[in-house]
MITORVO-681390 format. One record per residue (C-alpha): residue in three letters; residue number from 1; x, y, z. Coordinates in pm, whole numbers, padded with zeros to 5 digits. Layout:
% residues N
REC    aa     i       xx       yy       zz
REC   ALA   NUM        X        Y        Z
...
***
This chain:
% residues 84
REC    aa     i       xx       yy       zz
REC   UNK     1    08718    07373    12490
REC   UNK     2    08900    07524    12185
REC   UNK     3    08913    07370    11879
REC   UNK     4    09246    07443    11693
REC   UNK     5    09324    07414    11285
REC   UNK     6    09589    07166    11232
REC   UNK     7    09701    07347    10925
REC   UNK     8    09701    07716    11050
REC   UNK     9    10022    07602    11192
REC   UNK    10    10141    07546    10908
REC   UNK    11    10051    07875    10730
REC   UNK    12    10303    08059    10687
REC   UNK    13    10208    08478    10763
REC   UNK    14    10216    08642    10426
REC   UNK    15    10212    09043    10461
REC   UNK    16    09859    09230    10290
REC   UNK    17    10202    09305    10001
REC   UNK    18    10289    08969    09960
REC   UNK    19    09934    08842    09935
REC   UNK    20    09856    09129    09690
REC   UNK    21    10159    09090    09455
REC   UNK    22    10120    08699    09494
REC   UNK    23    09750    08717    09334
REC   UNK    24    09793    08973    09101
REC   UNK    25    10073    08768    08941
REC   UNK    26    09868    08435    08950
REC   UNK    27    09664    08652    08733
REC   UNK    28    09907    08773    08505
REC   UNK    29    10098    08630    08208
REC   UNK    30    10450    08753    08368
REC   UNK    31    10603    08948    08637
REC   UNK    32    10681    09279    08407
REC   UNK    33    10292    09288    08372
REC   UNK    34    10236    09182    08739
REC   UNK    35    10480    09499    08817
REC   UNK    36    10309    09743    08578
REC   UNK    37    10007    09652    08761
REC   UNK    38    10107    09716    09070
REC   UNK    39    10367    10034    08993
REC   UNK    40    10677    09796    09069
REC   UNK    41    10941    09634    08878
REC   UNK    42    10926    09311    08806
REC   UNK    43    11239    09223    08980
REC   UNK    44    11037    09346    09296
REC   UNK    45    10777    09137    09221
REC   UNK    46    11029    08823    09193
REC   UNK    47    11178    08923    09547
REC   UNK    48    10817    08905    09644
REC   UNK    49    10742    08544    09481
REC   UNK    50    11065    08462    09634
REC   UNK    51    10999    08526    09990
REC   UNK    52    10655    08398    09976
REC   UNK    53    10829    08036    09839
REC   UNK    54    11066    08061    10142
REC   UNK    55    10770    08126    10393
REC   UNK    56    10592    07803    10250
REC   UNK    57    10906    07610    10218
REC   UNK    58    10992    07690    10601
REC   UNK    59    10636    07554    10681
REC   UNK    60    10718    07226    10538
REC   UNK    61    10456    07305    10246
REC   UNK    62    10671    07398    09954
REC   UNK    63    10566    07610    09658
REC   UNK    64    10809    07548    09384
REC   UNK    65    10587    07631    09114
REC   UNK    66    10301    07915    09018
REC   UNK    67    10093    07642    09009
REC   UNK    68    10203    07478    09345
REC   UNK    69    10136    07896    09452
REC   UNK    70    09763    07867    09327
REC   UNK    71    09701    07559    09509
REC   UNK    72    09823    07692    09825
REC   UNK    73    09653    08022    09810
REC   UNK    74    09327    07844    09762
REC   UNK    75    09404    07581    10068
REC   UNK    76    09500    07839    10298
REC   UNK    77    09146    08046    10224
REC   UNK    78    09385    08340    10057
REC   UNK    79    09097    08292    09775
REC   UNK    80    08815    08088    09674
REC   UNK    81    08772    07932    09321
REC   UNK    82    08445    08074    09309
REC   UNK    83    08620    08404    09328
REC   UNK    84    08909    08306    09082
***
């Protein structure tokens, strides 16, 4: 018998990208520091953000703010608060 997660459906797949650009601007103050972090511009970074909103959105979890982000990150096991 297999025991399944309810939720994982309801995950949406971010990319090892979109998971790193996602917490380093959680971290940041904005996306031009976000994108000097990571060697991007920050309009790159937004297209990121973007996408990942979409991907939650489509899972019937929307993300509309960097807050709403955070919370979802840390329900989906992206990161723990201990770790924050």
């Amino acid at each position: 018998m297999t025991t399944t997660d309810p939720g994982a459906a309801r995950r949406p797949t971010l990319t090892r990208r979109e998971k790193q650009v996602l917490l380093t601007w959680l971290r940041c103050d904005s996306k031009g520091t976000t994108g000097s972090r990571l060697y991007i511009s920050p309009a790159t970074v937004s297209t990121h953000i973007e996408r990942i909103r979409r991907k939650y959105a489509a899972a019937g979890r929307p993300a509309r703010t960097k807050c709403d982000l955070f919370v979802r990150v840390v329900q989906d096991g992206i990161v723990q608060l201990d770790e924050w």
